[in-house]
N, C-alpha and C positions, 0 to 999 in steps of 0.2 A: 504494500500500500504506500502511495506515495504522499505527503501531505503539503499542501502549499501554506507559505507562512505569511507575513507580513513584508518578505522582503521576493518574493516570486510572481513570476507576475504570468499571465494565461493569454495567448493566442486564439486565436479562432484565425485556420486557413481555409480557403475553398475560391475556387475562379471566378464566384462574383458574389451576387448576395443572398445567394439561396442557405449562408450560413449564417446571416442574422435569423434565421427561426431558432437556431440554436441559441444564437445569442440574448433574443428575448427572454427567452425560459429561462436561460442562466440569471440574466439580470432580475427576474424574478421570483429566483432561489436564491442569489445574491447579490442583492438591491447596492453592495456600499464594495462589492472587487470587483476593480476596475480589468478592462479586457483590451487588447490590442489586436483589431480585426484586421486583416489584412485579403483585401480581394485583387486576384491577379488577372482580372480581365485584359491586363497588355500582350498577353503571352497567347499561344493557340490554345484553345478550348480544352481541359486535360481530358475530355472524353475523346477528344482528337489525334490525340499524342500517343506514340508507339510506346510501350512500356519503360524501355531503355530512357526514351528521350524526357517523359513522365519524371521519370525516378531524379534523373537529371535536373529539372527543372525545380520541381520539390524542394530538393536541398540546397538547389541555390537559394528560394527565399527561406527556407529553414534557417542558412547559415546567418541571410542578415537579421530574422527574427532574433536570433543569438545574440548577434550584436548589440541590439536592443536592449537588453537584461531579460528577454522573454526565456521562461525556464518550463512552461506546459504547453504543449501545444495537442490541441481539438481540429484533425482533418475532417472537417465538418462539409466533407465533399466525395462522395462513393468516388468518384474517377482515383482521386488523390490517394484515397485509404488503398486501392488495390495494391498499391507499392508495397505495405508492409504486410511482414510475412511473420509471423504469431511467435516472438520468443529469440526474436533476434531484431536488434537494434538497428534500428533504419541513420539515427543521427543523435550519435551515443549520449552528446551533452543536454540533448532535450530529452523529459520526459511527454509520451506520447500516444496518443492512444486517433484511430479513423471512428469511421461509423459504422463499417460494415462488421466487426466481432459482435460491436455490444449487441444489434439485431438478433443477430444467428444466435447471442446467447441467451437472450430474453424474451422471448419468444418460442413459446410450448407448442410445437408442428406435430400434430401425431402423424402415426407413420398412414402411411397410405393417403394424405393430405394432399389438394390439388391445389396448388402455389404458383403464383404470375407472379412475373419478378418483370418492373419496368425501368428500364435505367436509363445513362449514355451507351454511347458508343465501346468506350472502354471496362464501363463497369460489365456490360451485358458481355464481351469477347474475352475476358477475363475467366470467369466463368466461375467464381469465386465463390458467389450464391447459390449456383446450378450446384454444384460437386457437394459444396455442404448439406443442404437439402437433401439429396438423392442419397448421402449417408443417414438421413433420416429415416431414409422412406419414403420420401417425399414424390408425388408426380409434379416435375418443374415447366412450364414455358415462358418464356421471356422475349419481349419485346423494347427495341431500341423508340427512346421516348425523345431524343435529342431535341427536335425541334421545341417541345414545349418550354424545358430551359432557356431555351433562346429568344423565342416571346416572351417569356415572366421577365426576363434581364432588358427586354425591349416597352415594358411596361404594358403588353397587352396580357388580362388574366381573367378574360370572358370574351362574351362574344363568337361569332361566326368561325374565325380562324383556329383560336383556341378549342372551339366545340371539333370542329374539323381533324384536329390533332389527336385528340383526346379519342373521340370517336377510332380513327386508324391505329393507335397504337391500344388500347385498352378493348376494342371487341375482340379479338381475338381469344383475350384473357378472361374475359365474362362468366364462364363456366367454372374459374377457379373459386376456392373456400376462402382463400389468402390473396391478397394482392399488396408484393411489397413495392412500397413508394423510392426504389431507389435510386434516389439524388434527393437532394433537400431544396430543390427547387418546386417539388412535384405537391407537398402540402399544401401549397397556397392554394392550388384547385383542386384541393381535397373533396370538398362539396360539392362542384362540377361535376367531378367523376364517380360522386358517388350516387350522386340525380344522373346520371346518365344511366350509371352499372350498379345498381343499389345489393347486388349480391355478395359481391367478396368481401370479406372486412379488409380494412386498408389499416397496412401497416406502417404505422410514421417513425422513421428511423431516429428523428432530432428526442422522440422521447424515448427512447432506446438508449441512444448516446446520453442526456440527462441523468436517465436512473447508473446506467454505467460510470459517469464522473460523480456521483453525489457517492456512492457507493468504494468506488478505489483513490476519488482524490477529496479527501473533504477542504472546505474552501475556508478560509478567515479571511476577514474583511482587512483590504489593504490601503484602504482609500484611492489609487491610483485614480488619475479619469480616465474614461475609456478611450482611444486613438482610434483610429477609422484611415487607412492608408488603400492605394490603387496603383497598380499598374497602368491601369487604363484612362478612360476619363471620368473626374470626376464629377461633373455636373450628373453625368448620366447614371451614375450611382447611385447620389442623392435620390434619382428621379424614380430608380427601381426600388430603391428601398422603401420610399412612400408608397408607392405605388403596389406592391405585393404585399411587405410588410406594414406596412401603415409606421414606418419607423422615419422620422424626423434625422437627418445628419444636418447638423450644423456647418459643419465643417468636414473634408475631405481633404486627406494631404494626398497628392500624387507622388511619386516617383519610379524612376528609372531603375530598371534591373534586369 
């Protein structure tokens, strides 16, 4: 168990702001430790990226999270967590945990369970959930969900387009018990998809990763304030963040990496 003190400070990574749902619930279990988001919309899509090149990229902003004095870091982004591999250390001076274990581990799948799994690109070719699953028992089918991250980050989160999306990537999966939401962009039209497909239960990973960090990292208040940094552009952050999260940024620092 690792514990964070008053001198540690907590990250939240993921390629844009489908990790502020993480972060609300955090700031709602801990209203007064401050967090240092970091979204790398500069960079190719990591559901875009070949493993190698992923892994790569990861620990470059891992290294300057370092830099920073961040000492926990929350890959609060399925593409990202694919990199780490259960029991060996991804970037030894951080403590670290993705999104995709605490799922697989909090979540009672009986065997012979018919399970949709909807992700990226790299979450779904990974195959990460298929294999664990199917050690379950599990009957799995998975569908690549990409576009709809890419509207939520565009601010569109109803409507024609979105219904459109939602439609192609989730009837296929209609038939399953389960259906995991994997990417943390996929909650915001939680309710869409579930007026659409009212049968599977949807599985929300951001409260999976919650119960996972309340349970192995317990938190004391450090007063930090929270920072909010981008690869990309910032205006357009702010815009997504209100827009899906209903999250106010005041400020956005950009940079280079």
């Amino acid at each position: 168990m690792s514990m964070l003190n008053k001198e540690q400070k907590l990250a939240i990574l993921d390629w844009g702001v489908g990790g502020l749902g993480f972060y609300q619930l955090f700031k709602k279990n801990y209203p007064h430790s401050g967090v240092y988001y970091f979204s790398d919309t500069g960079a190719v899509p990591y559901g875009r990226l070949k493993k190698n090149n992923l892994k790569k990229r990861i620990r470059k902003v891992l290294s300057f999270l370092h830099q920073q004095g961040v000492t926990h870091v929350v890959l609060a982004c399925n593409a990202a967590s694919t990199v780490l591999e259960p029991g060996k250390d991804f970037f030894s001076p951080l403590v670290m945990t993705g999104v995709i274990n605490p799922v697989l581990c909090s979540v009672g799948f009986a065997k012979g369970s018919k399970v949709g799994v909807m992700g990226g690109f790299q979450t779904v070719r990974s195959g990460i959930y298929r294999r664990a699953l199917i050690k379950k028992g599990c009957d799995v089918k998975q569908r690549v969900g990409q576009k709809i991250s890419w509207l939520i980050e565009n601010g569109t989160v109803d409507g024609p387009n979105m219904e459109k999306e939602i439609y192609r990537t989730v009837f296929p999966l209609k038939s399953c018990h389960y259906l995991i939401l994997a990417c943390t962009h996929y909650p915001v039209v939680g309710r869409l998809i579930k007026k659409m497909y009212p049968y599977p239960s949807l599985i929300d990973p951001v409260t999976c990763l919650m119960d996972w960090v309340k349970k192995h990292w317990p938190i004391f208040d450090n007063n930090f304030p929270d920072i909010f940094i981008t690869t990309g552009d910032s205006s357009k952050m702010r815009r997504a963040a209100l827009s899906a999260f209903g999250v106010h940024l005041s400020w956005v620092k950009k940079i280079k990496l």
